[in-house]
N, C-alpha and C positions, 0 to 999 in steps of 0.2 A: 149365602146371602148375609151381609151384614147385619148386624142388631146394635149400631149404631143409634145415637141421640138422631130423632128426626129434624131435618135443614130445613126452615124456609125461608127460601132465597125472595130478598125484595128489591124490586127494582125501580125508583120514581127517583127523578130528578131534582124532587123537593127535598132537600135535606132535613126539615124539621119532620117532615112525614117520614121518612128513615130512620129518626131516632126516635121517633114515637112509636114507631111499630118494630123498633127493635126491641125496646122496651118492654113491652107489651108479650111480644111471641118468648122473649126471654123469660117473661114471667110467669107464662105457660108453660113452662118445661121444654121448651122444644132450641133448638141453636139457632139465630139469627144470623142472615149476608147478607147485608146491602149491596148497592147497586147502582151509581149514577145515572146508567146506561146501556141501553140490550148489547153494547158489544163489549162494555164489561162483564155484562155479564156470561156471553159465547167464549169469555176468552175463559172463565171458569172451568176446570174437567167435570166431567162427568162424574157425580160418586154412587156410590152401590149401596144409596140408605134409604130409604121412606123420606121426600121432600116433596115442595110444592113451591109455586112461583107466586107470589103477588107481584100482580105487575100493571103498573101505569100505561093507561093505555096512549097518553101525550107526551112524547118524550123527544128529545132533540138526536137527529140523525134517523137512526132505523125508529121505528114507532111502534108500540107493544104488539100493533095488530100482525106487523110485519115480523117481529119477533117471535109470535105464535107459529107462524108456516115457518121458521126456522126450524124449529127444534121440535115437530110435530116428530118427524121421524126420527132422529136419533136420538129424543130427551122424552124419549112416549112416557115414561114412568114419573115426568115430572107436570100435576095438573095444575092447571092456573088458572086464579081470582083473580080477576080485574078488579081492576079503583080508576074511576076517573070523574073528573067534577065537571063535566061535559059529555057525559052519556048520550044517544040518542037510539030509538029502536032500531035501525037499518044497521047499528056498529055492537048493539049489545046482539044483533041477531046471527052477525055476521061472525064473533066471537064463540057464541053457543053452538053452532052448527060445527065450527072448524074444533070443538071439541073442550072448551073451557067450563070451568065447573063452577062459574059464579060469575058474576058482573055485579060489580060492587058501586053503587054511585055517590059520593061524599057529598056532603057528612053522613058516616053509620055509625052504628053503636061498634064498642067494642066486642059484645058479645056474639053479634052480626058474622064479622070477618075470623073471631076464633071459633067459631062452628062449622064457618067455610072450610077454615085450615085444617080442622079434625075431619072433615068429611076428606077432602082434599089428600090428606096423610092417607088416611084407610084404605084410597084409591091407590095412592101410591104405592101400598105394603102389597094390596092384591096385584098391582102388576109387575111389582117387583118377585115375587112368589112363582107366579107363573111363567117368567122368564126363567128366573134358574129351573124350574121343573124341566123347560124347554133344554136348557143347556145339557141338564145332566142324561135328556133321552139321546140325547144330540152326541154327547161322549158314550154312551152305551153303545149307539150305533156307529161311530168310530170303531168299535175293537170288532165288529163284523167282516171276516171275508166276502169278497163279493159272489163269490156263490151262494154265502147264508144271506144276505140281503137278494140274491135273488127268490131264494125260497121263501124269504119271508114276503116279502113283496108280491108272489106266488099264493100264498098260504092265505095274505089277510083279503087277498080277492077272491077268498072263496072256495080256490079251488081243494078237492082231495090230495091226498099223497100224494096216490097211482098218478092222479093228474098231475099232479108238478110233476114227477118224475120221467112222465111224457112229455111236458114242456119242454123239461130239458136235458131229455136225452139219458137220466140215470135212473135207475133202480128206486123203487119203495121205501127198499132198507136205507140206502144212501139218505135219501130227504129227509126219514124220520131221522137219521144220525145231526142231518145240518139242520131239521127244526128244534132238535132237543138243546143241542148250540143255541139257536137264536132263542129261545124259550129264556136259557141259562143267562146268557150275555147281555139281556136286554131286561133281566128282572122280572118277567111275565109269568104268573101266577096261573093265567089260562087265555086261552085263544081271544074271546072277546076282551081283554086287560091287550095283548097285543094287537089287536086290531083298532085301538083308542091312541095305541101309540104314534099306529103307523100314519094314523088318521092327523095327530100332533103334529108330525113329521110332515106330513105332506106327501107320502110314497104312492106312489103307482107302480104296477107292473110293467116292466118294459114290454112294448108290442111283439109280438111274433112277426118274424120275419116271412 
């Protein structure tokens, strides 16, 4: 994972509010990107660093709200503070539920929105964390044979050896040979450490025929 300067990206149509909170987040340590517009800002890549969105919830074209169910799924690691000087309960409730970590309504203090942004970042770095953890279980089980992912997917439901080996069809000694493989290959220290993975993973045992 990167250990990059944390980005927070801003997005409102107001240019004096852009350079005001570029200002601002500048002087907090952290990288500023403006924004005129959520499809400036979708036309952005993705990056692999601890960020957070301030974002205008009135904006000309697509509108923040509408911007939020954009990038829910594939920008999950980026969370977002609303600002808008026309809040109402139904749109800050509407914002909350779909997952946003502040609604900001102007005028705030400055201290306000950089407490948001620190809470915001922290979010960021824990989902950015357990992403790669995700990735690297993800390559681990890559270099499995599929008969050691049978066994293992065998093993973390519980069953014994003797029973995998009846499941499918080989020997005691065989299974312990491909669980001591998937033990090796997949980094697992002990049975429950693999059954947390497989848990990560999403694995099931395939049904019996």
């Amino acid at each position: 994972m990167s250990h990059a300067t944390p980005i927070v990206f801003v997005v409102d149509d107001d240019v004096s509010v852009r350079e005001s909170l570029e200002l601002l987040i500048r002087c907090a340590g952290w990288q500023p990107e403006t924004f005129a517009s959520a499809q400036e800002f979708l036309a952005r890549p993705r990056v692999l660093a601890p960020s957070c969105l301030v974002l205008d919830v009135t904006l000309p074209g697509l509108n923040g709200l509408d911007l939020q169910k954009r990038i829910a799924v594939d920008r999950a690691d980026v969370p977002i503070i609303f600002i808008t000087g026309y809040g109402d309960v139904p749109m800050t409730v509407q914002a909350m539920k779909a997952g946003a970590v502040e609604f900001l309504t102007k005028p705030f203090g400055d201290d306000v929105l950089l407490s948001a942004i620190r809470h915001a970042l922290e979010c960021s770095h824990t989902t950015l964390g357990r992403e790669a953890e995700i990735r690297a279980l993800r390559d681990c089980y890559a270099l499995l044979t599929p008969r050691e992912r049978e066994v293992m997917a065998l093993v973390v439901s519980g069953l014994l050896n003797k029973q995998v080996g009846g499941e499918l069809g080989i020997s005691e000694i065989t299974v312990k040979a491909h669980r001591g493989q998937v033990m090796r290959k997949m980094k697992a220290n002990s049975l429950p450490a693999l059954v947390k993975m497989a848990a990560r993973l999403r694995l099931t045992a395939a049904p019996k025929d």
